[in-house]
N, C-alpha and C positions, 0 to 999 in steps of 0.2 A: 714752665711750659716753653720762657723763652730757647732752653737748650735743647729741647724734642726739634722744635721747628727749626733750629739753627743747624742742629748738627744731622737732620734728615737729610735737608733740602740742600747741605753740602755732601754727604752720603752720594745721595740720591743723583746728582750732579755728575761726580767725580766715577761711579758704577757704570752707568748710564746706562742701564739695561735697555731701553729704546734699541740703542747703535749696538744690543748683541743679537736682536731678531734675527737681520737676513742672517749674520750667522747660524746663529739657532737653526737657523730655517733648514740650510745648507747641508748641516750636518745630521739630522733628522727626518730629511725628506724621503728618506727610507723604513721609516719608522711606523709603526699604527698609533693609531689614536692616544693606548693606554699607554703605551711605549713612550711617548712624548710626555706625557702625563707624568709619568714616573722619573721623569729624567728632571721634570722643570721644577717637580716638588724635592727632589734630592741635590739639586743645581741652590734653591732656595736655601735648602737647613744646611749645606756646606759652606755657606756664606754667610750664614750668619753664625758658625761657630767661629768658622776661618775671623771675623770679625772680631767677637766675643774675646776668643784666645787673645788679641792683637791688643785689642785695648786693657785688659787685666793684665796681661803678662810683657804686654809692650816693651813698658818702664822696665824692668829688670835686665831685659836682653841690652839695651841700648848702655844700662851700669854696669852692665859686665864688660862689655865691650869700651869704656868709656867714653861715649859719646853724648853729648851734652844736647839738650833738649832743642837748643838754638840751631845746632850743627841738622839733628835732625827736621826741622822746620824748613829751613833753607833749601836741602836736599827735597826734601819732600814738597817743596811749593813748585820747584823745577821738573819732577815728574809729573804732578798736578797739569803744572802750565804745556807740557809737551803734551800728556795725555789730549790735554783741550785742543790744543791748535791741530793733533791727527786728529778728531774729530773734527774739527771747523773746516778742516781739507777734506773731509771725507774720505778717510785712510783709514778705515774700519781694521779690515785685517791686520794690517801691519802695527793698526795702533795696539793692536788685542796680540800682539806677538805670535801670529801664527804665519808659518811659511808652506810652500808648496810640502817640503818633507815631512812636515807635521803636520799637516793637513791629509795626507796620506796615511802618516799613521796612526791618526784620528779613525778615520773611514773605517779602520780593522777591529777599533774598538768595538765591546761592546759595552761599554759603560765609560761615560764623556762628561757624565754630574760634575766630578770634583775635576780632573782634569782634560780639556784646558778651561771648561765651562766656569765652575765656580773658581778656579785659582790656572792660571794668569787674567781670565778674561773679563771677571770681574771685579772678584775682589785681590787686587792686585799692591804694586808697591805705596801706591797715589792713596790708597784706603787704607790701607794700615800704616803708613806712616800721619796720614791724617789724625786716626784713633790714636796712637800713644800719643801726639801732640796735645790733643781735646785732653784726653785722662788726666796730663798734666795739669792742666788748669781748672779740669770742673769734675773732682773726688773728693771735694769736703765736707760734703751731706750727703745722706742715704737718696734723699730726693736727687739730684744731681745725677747719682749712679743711678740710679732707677729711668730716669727720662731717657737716661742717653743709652742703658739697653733696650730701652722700648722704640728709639729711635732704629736700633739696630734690626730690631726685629719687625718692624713695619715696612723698613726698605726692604728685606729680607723676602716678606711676605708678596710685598710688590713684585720683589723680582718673579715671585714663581705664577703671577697672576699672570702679569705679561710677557714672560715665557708659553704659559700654558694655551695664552691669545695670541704666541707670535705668530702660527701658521694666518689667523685670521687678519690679525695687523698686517701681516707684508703684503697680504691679498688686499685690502680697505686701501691702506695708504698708500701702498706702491713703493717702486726704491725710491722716488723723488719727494713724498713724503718724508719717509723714512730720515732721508738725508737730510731734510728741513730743521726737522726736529733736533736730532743728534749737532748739526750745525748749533743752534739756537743752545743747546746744553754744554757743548764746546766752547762756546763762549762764555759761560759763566764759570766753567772750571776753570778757565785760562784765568778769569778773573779771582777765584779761590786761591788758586796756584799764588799768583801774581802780591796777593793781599797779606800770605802767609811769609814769603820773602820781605815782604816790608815788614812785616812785625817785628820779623826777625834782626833786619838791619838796624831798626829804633832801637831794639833792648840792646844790640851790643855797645851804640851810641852811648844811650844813657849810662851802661856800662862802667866805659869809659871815665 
C-alpha cells in the first residue's frame, strides 16, 4: 500500500492536472457539453496507456540505448524540478510546451485527447522518466506491479474527473485559485525532482 500512495501522490504531483484546467478550458470553450465529455475521458485512457507503455517497456528503451538507470534519474529529477518551479512561477503554458503557433494549430483540430492534451501536457518527459525509474526499483512481486498500475490508473481516472469539472473548477475557483493550488503542487514536484537528483548523487558516491 506504501507504493500505491507513494508513487500516486508523486504521479499526481509531477501531471498536475489542476494547472491543465484554464488550459482545458481554453481549448474547449468552443465545445458542447458531450464534446468535453469525450475529450476529458479519451485525454484520461491516453495517459494512462502513455503511462502503462512507459513503465513496462521503459527499461528496454534506456538498454538499448545504454543509458544507466542513474543517468536517467538525474535527467529526470531536473525536468521534474523545472517542471515544478514553471508551475510555482505560474508559467502554465510555456511549462505545458505550448506556443502561440501550436496553439493555433490546436484551435483547427478536431481531436486534442492524445495531442498536446494527454502527451506533452501531461503525461510528459517528468512522468515517464519518473515510471522507468520506480519499475527499477519495485518489480519484484506481483503485488508491487499490481499497486503501481493501480496507482496509474487512479491518477488516470482523476485526470478525466477533473478535466470533465474543469469548466466548473475555473468558474468555483477562479485563475487566482487555480494558480494557488498549481503553485502549492509546484512545490512539491520541485521537491521530487530535487530528492531524485540526490539519490542519484549518493548511489554514484557509494559507487565509488
Amino acid at each position: 500500500m506504501e507504493i500505491f500512495v507513494f508513487l500516486f501522490a508523486a504521479l499526481f504531483s509531477v501531471l498536475n492536472p489542476i494547472g491543465t484546467v484554464p488550459i482545458f478550458v481554453g481549448l474547449t470553450q468552443d465545445y458542447t457539453k458531450k464534446e468535453r465529455a469525450r475529450v476529458a475521458i479519451w485525454t484520461g485512457f491516453n495517459v494512462f496507456v502513455i503511462l502503462i507503455i512507459s513503465f513496462f517497456i521503459g527499461q528496454y528503451v534506456l538498454e538499448f540505448f545504454g543509458i544507466t538507470i542513474t543517468a536517467l534519474r538525474i535527467a529526470g529529477g531536473i525536468i521534474i524540478a523545472s517542471s515544478g518551479f514553471g508551475l510555482l512561477n505560474g508559467n502554465f503554458s510555456k511549462n505545458k510546451g505550448i506556443n502561440k503557433k501550436v496553439q493555433e494549430d490546436i484551435e483547427n483540430r478536431n481531436d486534442i485527447a492524445l495531442t498536446p492534451l494527454a502527451m506533452p501536457m501531461l503525461a510528459g518527459p517528468g512522468s515517464i522518466s519518473l515510471l522507468i525509474a520506480y519499475y527499477q526499483e519495485h518489480h519484484e512481486t506481483t503485488a508491487e506491479i499490481a499497486f503501481s498500475c493501480l496507482a496509474i490508473l487512479v491518477v488516470s481516472i482523476l485526470i478525466y474527473i477533473i478535466l470533465r469539472s474543469a469548466h466548473y473548477l475555473a468558474k468555483y475557483l477562479g485563475a487566482s485559485g487555480i494558480v494557488a493550488i498549481s503553485r502549492i503542487v509546484g512545490f512539491l514536484t520541485i521537491a521530487i525532482g530535487i530528492q531524485y537528483i540526490i539519490s542519484s548523487v549518493l548511489s554514484i558516491i557509494r559507487g565509488i
